[in-house]
CHARMM-style PDB file with segment names, atoms N, HN, CA, C and O in Angstrom:
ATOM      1  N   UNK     1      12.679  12.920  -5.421  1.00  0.00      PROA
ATOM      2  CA  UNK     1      11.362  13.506  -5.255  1.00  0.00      PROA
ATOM      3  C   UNK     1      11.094  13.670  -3.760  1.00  0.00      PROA
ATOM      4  O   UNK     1      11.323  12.754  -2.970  1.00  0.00      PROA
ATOM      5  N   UNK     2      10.642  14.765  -3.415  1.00  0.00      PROA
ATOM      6  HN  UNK     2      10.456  15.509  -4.057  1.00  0.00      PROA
ATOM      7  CA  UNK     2      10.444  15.135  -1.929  1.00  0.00      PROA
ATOM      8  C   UNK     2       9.015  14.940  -1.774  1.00  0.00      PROA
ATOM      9  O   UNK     2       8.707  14.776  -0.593  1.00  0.00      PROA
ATOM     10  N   UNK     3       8.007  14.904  -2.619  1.00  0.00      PROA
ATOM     11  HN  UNK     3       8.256  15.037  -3.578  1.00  0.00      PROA
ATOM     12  CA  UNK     3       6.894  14.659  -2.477  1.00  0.00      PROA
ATOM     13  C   UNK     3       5.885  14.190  -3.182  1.00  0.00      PROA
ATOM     14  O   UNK     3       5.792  14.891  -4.190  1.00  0.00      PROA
ATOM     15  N   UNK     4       4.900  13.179  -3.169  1.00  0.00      PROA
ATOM     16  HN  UNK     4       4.976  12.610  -2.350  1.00  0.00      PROA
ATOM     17  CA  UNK     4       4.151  12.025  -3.589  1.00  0.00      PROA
ATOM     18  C   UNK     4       2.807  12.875  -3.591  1.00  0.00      PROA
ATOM     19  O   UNK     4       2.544  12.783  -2.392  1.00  0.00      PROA
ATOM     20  N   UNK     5       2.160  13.358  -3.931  1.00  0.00      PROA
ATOM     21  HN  UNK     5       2.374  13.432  -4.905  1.00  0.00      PROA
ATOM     22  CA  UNK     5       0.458  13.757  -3.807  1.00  0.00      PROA
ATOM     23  C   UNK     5      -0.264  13.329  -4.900  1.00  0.00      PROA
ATOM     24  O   UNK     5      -0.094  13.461  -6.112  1.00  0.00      PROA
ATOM     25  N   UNK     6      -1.521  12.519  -3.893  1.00  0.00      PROA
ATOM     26  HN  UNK     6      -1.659  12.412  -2.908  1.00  0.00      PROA
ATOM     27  CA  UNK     6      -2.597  11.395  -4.353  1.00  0.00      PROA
ATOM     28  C   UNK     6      -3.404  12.175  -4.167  1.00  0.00      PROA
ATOM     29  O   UNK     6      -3.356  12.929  -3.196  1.00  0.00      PROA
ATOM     30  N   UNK     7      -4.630  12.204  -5.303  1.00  0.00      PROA
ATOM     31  HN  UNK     7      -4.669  11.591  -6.093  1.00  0.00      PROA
ATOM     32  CA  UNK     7      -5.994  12.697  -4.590  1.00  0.00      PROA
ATOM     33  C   UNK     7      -6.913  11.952  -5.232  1.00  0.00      PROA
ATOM     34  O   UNK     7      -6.654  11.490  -6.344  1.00  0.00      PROA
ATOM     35  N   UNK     8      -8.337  11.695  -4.502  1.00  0.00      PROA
ATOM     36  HN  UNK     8      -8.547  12.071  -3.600  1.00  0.00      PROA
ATOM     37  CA  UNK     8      -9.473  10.875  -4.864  1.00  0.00      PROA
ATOM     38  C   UNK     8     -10.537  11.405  -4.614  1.00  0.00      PROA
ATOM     39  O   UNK     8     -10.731  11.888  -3.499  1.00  0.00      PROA
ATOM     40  N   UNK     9     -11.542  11.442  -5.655  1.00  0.00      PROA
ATOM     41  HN  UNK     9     -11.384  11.049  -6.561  1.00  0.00      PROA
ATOM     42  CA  UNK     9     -12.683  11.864  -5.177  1.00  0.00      PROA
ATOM     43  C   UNK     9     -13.225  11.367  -3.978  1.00  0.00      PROA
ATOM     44  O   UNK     9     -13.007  10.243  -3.525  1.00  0.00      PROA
ATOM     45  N   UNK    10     -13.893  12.180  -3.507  1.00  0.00      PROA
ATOM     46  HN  UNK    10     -14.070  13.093  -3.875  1.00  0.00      PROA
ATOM     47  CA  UNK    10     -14.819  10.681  -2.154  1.00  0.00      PROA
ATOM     48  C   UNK    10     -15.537   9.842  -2.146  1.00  0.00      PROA
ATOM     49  O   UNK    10     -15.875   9.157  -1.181  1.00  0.00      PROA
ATOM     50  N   UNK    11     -16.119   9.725  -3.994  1.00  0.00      PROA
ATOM     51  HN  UNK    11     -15.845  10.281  -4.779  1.00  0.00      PROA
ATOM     52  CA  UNK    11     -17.018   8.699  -4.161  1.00  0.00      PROA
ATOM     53  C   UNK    11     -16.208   7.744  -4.604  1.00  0.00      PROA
ATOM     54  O   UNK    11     -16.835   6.686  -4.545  1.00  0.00      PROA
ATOM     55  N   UNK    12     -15.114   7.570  -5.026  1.00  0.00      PROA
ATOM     56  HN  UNK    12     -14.605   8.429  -5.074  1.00  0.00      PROA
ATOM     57  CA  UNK    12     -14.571   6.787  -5.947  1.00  0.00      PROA
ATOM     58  C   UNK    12     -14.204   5.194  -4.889  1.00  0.00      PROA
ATOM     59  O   UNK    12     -14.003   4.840  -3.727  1.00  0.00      PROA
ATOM     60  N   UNK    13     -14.279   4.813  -5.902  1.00  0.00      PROA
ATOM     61  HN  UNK    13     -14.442   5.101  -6.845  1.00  0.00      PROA
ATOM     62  CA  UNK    13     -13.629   3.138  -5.702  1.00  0.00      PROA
ATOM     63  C   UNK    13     -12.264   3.131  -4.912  1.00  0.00      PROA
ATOM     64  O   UNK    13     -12.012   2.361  -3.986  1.00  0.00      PROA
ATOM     65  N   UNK    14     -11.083   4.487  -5.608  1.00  0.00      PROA
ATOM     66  HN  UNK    14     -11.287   5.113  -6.361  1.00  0.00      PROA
ATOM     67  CA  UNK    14     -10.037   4.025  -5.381  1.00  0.00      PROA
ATOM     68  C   UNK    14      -9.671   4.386  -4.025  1.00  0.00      PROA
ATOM     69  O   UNK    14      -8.784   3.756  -3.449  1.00  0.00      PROA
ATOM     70  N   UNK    15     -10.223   5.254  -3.519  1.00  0.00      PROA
ATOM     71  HN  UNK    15     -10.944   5.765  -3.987  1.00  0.00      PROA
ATOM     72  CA  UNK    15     -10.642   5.642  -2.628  1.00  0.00      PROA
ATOM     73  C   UNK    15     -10.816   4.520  -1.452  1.00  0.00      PROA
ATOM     74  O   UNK    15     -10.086   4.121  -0.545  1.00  0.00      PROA
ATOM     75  N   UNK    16     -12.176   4.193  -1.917  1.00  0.00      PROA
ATOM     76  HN  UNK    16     -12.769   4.517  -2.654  1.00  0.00      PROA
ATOM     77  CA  UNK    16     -12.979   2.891  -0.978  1.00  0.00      PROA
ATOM     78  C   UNK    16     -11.693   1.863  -0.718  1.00  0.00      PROA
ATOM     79  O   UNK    16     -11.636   1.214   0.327  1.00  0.00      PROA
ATOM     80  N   UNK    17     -10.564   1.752  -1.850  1.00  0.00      PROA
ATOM     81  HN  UNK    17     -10.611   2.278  -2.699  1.00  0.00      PROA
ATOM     82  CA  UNK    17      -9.302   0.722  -1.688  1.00  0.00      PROA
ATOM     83  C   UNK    17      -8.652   1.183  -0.743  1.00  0.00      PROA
ATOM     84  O   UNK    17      -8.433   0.419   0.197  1.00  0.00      PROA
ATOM     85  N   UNK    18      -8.096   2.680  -0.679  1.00  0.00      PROA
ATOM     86  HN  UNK    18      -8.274   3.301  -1.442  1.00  0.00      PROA
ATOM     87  CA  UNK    18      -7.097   3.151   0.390  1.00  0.00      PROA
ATOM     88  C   UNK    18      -7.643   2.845   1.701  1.00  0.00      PROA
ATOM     89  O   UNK    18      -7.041   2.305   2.629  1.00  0.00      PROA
ATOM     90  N   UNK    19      -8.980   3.292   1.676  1.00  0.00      PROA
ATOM     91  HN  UNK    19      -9.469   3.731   0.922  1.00  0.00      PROA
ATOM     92  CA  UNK    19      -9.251   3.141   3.320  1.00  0.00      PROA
ATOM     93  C   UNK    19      -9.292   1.721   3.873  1.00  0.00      PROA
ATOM     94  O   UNK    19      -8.763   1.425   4.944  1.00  0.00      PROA
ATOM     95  N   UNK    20     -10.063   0.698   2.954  1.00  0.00      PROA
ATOM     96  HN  UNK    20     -10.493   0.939   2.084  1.00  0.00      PROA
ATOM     97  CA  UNK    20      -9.802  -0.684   3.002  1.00  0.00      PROA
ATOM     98  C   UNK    20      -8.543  -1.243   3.340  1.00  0.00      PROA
ATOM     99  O   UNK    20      -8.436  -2.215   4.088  1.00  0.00      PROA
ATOM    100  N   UNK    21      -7.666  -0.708   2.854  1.00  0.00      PROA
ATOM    101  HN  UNK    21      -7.752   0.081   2.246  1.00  0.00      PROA
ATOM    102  CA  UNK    21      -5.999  -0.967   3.165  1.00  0.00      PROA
ATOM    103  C   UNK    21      -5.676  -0.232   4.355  1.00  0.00      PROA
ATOM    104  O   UNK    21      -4.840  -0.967   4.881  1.00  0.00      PROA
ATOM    105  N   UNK    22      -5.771   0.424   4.850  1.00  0.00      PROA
ATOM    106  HN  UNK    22      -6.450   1.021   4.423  1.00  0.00      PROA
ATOM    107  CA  UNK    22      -5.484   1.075   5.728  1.00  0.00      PROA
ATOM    108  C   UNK    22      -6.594   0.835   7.011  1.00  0.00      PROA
ATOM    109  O   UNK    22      -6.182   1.311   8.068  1.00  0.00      PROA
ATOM    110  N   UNK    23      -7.331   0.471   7.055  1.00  0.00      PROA
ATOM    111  HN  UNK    23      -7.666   0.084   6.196  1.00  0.00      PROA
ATOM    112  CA  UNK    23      -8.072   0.086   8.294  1.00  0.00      PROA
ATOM    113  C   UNK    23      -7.070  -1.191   7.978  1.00  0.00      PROA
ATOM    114  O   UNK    23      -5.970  -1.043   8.511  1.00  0.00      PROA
ATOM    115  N   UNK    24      -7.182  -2.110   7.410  1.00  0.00      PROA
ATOM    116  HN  UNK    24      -8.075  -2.230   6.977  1.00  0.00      PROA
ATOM    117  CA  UNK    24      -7.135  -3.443   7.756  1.00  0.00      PROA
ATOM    118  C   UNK    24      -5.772  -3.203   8.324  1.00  0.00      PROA
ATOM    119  O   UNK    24      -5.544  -3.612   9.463  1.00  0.00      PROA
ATOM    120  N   UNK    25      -4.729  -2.505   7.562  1.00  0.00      PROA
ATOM    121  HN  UNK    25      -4.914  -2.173   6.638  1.00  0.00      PROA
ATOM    122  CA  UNK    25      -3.178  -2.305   8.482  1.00  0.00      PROA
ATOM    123  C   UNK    25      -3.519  -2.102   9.836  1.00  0.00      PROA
ATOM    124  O   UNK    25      -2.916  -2.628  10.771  1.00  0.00      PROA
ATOM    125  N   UNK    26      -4.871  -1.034   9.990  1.00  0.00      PROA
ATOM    126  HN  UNK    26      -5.361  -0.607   9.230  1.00  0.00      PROA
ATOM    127  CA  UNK    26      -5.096  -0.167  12.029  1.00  0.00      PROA
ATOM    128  C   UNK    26      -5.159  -1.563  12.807  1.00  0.00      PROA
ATOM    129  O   UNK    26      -4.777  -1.590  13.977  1.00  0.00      PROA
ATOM    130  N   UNK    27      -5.616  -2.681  12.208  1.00  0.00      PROA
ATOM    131  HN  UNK    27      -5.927  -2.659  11.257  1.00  0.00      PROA
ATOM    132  CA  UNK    27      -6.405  -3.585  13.153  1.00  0.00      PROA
ATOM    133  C   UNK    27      -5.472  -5.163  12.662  1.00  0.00      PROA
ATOM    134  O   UNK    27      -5.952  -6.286  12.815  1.00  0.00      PROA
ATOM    135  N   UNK    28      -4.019  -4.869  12.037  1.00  0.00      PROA
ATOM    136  HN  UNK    28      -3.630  -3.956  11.912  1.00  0.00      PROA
ATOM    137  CA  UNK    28      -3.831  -6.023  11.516  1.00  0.00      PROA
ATOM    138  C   UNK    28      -1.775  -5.308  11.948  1.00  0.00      PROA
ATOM    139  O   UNK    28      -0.913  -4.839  11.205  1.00  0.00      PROA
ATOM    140  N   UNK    29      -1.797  -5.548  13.222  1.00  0.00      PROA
ATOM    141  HN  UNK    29      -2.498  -5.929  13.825  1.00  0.00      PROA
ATOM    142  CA  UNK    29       0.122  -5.083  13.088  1.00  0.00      PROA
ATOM    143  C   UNK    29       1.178  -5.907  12.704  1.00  0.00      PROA
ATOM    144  O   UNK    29       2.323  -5.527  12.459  1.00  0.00      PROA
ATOM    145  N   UNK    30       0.592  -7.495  12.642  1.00  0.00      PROA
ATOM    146  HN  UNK    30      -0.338  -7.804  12.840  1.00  0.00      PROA
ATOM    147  CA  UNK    30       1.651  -7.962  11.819  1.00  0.00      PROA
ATOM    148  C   UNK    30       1.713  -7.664  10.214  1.00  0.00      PROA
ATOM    149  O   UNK    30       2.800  -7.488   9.663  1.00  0.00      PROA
ATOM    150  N   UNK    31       0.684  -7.628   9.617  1.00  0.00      PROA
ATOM    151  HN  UNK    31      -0.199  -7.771  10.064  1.00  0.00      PROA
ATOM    152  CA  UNK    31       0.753  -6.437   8.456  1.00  0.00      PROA
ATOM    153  C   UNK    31       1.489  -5.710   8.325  1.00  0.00      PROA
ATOM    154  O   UNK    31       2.591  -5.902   7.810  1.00  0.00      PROA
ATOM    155  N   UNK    32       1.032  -4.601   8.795  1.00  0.00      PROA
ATOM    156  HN  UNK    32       0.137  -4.446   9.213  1.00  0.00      PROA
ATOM    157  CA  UNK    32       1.837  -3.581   8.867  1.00  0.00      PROA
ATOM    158  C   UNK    32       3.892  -3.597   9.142  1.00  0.00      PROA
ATOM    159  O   UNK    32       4.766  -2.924   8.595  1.00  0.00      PROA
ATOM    160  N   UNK    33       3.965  -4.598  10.130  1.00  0.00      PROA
ATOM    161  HN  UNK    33       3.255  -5.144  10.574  1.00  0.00      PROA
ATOM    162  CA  UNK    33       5.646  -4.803  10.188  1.00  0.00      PROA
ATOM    163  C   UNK    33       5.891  -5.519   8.822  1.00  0.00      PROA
ATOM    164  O   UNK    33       6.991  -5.270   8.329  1.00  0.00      PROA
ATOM    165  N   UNK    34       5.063  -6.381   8.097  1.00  0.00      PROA
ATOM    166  HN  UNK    34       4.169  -6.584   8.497  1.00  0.00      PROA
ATOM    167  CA  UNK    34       5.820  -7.074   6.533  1.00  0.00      PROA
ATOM    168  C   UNK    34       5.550  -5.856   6.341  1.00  0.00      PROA
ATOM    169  O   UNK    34       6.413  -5.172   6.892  1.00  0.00      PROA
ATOM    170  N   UNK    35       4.601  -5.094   5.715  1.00  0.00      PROA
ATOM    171  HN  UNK    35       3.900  -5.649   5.268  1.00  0.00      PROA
ATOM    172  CA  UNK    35       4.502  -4.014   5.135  1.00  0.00      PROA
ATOM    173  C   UNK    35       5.556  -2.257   5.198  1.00  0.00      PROA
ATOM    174  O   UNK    35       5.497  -1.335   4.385  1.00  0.00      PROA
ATOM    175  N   UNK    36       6.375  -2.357   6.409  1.00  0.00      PROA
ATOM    176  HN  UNK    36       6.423  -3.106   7.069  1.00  0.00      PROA
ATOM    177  CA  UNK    36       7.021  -2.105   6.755  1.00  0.00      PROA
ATOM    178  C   UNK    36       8.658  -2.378   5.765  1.00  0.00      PROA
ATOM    179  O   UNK    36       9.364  -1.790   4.947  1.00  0.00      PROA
ATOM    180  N   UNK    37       8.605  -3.498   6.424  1.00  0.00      PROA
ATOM    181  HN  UNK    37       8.031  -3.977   7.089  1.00  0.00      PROA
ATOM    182  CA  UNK    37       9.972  -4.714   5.757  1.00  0.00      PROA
ATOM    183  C   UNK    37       9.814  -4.329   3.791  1.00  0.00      PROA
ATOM    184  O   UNK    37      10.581  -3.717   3.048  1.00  0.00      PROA
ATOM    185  N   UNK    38       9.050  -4.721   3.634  1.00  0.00      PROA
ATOM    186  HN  UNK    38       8.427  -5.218   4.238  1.00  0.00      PROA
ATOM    187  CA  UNK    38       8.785  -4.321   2.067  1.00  0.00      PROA
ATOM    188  C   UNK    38       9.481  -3.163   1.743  1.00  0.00      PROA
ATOM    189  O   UNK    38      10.646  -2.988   1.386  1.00  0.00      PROA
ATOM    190  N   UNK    39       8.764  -2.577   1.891  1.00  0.00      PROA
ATOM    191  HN  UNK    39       7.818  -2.720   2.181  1.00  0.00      PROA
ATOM    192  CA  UNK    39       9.240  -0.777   1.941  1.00  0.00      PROA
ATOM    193  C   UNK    39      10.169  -0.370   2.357  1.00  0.00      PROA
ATOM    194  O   UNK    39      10.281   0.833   2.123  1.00  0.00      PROA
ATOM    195  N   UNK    40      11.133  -0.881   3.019  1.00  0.00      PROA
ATOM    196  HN  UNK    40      11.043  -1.858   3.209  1.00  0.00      PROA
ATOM    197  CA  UNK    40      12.504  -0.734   3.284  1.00  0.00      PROA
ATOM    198  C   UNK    40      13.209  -1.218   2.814  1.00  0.00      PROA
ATOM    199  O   UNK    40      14.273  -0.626   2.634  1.00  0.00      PROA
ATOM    200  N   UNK    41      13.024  -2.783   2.259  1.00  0.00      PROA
ATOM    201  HN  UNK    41      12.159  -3.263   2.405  1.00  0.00      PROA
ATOM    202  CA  UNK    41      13.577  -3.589   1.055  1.00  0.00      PROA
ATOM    203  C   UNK    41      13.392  -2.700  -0.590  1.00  0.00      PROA
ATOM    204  O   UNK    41      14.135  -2.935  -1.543  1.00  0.00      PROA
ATOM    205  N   UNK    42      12.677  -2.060  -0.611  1.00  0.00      PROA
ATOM    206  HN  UNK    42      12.073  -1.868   0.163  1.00  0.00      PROA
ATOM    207  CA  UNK    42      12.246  -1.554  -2.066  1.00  0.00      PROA
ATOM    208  C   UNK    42      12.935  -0.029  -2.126  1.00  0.00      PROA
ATOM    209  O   UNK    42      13.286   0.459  -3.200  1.00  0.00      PROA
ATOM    210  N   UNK    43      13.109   0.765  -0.667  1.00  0.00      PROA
ATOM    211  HN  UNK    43      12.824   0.369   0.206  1.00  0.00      PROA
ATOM    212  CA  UNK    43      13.737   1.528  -1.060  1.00  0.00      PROA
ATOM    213  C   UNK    43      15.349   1.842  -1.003  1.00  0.00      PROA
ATOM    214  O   UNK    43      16.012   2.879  -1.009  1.00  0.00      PROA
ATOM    215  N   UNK    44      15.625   0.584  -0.950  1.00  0.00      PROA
ATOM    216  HN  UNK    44      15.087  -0.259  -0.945  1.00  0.00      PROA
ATOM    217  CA  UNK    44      16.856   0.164  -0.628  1.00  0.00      PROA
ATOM    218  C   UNK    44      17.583  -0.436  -2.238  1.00  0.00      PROA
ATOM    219  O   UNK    44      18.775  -0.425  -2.543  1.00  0.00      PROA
ATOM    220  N   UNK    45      16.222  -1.009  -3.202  1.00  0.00      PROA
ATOM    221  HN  UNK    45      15.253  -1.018  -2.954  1.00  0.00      PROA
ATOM    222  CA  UNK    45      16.514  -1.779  -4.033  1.00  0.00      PROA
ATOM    223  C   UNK    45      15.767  -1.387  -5.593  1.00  0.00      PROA
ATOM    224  O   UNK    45      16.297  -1.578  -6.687  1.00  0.00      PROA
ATOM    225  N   UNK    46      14.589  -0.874  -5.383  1.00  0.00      PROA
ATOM    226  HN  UNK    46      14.158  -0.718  -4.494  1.00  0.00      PROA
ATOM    227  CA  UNK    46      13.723   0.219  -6.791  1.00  0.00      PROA
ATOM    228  C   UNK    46      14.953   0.766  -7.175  1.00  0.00      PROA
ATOM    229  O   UNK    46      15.868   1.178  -6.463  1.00  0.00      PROA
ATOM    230  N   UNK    47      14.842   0.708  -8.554  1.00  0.00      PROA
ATOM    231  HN  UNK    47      14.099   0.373  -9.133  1.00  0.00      PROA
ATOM    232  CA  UNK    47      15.447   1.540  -9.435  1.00  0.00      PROA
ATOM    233  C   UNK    47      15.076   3.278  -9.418  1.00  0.00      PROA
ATOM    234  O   UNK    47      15.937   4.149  -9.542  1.00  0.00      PROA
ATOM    235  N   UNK    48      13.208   3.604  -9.187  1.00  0.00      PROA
ATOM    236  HN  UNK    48      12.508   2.896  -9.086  1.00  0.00      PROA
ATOM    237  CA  UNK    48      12.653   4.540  -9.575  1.00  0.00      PROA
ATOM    238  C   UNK    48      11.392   4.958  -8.362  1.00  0.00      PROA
ATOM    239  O   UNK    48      11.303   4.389  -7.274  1.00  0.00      PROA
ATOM    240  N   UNK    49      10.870   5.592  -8.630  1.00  0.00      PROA
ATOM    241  HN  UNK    49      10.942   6.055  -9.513  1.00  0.00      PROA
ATOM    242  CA  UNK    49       9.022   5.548  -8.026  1.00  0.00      PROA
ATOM    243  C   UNK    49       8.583   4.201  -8.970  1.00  0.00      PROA
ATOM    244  O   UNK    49       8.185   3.096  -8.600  1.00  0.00      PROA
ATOM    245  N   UNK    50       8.682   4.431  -9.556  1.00  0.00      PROA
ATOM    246  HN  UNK    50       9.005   5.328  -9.857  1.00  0.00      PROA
ATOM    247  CA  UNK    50       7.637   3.254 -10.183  1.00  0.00      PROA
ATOM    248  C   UNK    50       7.742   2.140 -10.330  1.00  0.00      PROA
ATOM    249  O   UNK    50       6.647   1.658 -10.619  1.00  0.00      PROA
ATOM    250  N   UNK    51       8.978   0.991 -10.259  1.00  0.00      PROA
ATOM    251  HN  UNK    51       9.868   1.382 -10.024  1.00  0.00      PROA
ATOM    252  CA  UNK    51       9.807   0.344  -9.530  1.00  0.00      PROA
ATOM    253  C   UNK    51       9.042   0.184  -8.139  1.00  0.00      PROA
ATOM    254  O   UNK    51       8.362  -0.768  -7.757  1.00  0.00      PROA
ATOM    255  N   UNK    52       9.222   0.906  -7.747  1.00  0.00      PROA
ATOM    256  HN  UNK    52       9.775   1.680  -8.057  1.00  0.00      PROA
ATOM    257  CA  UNK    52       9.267   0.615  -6.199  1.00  0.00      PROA
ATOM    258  C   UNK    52       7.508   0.609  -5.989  1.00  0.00      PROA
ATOM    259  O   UNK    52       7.084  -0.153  -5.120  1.00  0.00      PROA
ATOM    260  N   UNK    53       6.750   1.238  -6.576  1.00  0.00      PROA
ATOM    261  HN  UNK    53       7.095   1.857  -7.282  1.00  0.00      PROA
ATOM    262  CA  UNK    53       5.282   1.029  -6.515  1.00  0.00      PROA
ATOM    263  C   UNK    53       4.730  -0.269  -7.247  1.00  0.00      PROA
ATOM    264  O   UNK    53       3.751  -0.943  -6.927  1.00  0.00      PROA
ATOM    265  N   UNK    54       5.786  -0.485  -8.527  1.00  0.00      PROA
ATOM    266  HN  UNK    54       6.581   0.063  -8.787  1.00  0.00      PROA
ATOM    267  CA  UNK    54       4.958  -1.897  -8.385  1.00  0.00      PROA
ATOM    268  C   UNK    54       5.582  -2.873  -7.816  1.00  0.00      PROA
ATOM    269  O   UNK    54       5.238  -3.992  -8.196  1.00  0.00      PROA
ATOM    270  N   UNK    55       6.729  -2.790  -6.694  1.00  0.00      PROA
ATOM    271  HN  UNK    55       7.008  -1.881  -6.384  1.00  0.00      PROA
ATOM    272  CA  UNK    55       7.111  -3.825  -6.008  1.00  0.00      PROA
ATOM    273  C   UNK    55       5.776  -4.034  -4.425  1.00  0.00      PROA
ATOM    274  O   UNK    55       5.491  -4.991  -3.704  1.00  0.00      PROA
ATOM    275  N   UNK    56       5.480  -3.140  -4.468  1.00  0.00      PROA
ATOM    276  HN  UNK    56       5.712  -2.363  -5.053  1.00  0.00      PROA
ATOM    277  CA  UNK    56       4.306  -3.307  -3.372  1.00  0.00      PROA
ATOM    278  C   UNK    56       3.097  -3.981  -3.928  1.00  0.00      PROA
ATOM    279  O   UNK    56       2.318  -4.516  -3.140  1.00  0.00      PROA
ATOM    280  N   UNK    57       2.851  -4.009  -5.304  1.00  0.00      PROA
ATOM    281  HN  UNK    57       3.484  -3.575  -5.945  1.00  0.00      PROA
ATOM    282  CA  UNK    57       1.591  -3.966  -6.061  1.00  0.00      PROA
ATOM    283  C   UNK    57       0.938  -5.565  -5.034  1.00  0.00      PROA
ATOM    284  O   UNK    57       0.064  -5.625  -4.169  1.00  0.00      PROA
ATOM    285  N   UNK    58       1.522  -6.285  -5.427  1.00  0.00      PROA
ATOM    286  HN  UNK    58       2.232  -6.237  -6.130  1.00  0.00      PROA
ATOM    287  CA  UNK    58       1.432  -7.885  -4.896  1.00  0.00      PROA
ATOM    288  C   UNK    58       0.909  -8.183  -3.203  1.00  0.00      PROA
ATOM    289  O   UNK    58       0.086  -9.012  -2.816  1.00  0.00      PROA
ATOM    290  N   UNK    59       1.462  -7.499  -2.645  1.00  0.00      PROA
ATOM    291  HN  UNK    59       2.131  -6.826  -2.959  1.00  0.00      PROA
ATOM    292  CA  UNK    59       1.179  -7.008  -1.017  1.00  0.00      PROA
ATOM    293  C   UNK    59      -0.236  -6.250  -0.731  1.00  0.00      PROA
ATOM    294  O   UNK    59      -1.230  -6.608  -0.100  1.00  0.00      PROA
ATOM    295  N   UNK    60      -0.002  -5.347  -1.277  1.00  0.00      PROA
ATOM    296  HN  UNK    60       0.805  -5.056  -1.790  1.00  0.00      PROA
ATOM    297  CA  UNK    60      -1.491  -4.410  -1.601  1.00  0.00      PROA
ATOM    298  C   UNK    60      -2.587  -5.540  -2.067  1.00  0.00      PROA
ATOM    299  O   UNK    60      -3.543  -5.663  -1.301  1.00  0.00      PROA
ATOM    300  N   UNK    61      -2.564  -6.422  -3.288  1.00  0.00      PROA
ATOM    301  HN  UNK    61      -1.787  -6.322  -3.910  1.00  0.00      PROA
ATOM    302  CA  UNK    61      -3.390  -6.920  -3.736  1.00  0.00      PROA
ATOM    303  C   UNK    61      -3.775  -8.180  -2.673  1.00  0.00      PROA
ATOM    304  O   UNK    61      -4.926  -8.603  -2.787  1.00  0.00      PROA
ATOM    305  N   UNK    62      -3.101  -8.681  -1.867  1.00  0.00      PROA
ATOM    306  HN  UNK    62      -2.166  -8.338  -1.774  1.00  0.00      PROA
ATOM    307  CA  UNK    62      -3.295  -9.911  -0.950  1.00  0.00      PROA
ATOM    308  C   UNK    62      -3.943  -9.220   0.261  1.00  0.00      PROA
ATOM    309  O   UNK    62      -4.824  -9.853   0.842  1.00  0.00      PROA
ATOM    310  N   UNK    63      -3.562  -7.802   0.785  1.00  0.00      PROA
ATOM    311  HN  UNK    63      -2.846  -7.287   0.313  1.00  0.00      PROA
ATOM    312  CA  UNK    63      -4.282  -7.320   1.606  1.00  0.00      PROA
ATOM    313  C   UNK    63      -5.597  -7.241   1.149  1.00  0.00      PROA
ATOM    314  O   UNK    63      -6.490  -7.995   1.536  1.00  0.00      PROA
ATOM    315  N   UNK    64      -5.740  -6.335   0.327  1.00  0.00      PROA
ATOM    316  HN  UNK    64      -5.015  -5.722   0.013  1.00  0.00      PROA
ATOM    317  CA  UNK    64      -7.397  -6.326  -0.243  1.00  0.00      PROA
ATOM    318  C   UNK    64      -7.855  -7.437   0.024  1.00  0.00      PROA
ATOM    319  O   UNK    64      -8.712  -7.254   0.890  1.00  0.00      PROA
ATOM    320  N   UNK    65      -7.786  -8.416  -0.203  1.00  0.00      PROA
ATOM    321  HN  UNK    65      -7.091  -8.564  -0.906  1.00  0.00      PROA
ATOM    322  CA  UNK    65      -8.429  -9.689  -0.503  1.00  0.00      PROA
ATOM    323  C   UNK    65      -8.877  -9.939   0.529  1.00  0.00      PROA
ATOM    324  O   UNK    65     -10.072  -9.965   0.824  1.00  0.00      PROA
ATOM    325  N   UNK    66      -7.498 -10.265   1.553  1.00  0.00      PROA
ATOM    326  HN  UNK    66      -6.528 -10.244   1.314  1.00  0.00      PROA
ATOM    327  CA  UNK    66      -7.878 -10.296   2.949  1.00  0.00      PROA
ATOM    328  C   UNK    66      -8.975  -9.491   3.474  1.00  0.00      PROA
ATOM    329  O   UNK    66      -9.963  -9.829   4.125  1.00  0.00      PROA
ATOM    330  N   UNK    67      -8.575  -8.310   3.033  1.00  0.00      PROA
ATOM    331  HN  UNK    67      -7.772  -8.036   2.504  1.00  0.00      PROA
ATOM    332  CA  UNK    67      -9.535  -6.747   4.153  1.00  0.00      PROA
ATOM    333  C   UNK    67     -11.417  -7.310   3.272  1.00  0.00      PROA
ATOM    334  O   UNK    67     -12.468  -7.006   3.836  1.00  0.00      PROA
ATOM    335  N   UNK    68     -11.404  -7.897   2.271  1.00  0.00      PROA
ATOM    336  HN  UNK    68     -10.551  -8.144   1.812  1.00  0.00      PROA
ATOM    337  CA  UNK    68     -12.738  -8.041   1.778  1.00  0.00      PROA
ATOM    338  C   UNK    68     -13.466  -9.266   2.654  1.00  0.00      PROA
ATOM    339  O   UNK    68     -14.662  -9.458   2.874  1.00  0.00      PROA
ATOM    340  N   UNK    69     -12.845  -9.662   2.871  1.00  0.00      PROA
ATOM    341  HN  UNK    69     -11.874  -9.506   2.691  1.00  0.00      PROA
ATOM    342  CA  UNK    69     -13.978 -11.478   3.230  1.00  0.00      PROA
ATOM    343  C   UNK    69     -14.153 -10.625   4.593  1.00  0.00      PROA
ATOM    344  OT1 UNK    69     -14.822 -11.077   5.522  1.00  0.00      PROA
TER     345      UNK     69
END
């Protein structure tokens, strides 16, 4: 697959998650290098897309947590 396209309304929740994840990566670079490491481990090792999306799932969910308090 050459290409991944996400779209979200602008009101939505899931939305409110991406940017949440993604500020906290702007202002968090050791983040971002595990987050990095992951993603090079997964595409090295996923079977699929989907495989490999829920090997992040766990990472994503500990960030949130973090990016909330």
């Amino acid at each position: 697959m050459e290409h991944h396209l996400y779209v979200c309304n602008k009101d939505s929740k899931e939305l409110a998650r991406h940017l949440l994840f993604r500020n906290y990566l702007r202002n968090n670079p050791e983040a971002v290098t595990e987050y990095e490491q992951l993603k090079n481990e997964l595409a090295k090792t996923a079977k699929d897309r989907a495989t490999y999306t829920e090997g992040k799932t766990k990472f994503i969910a500990m960030i949130l947590e973090k990016a909330m308090k």
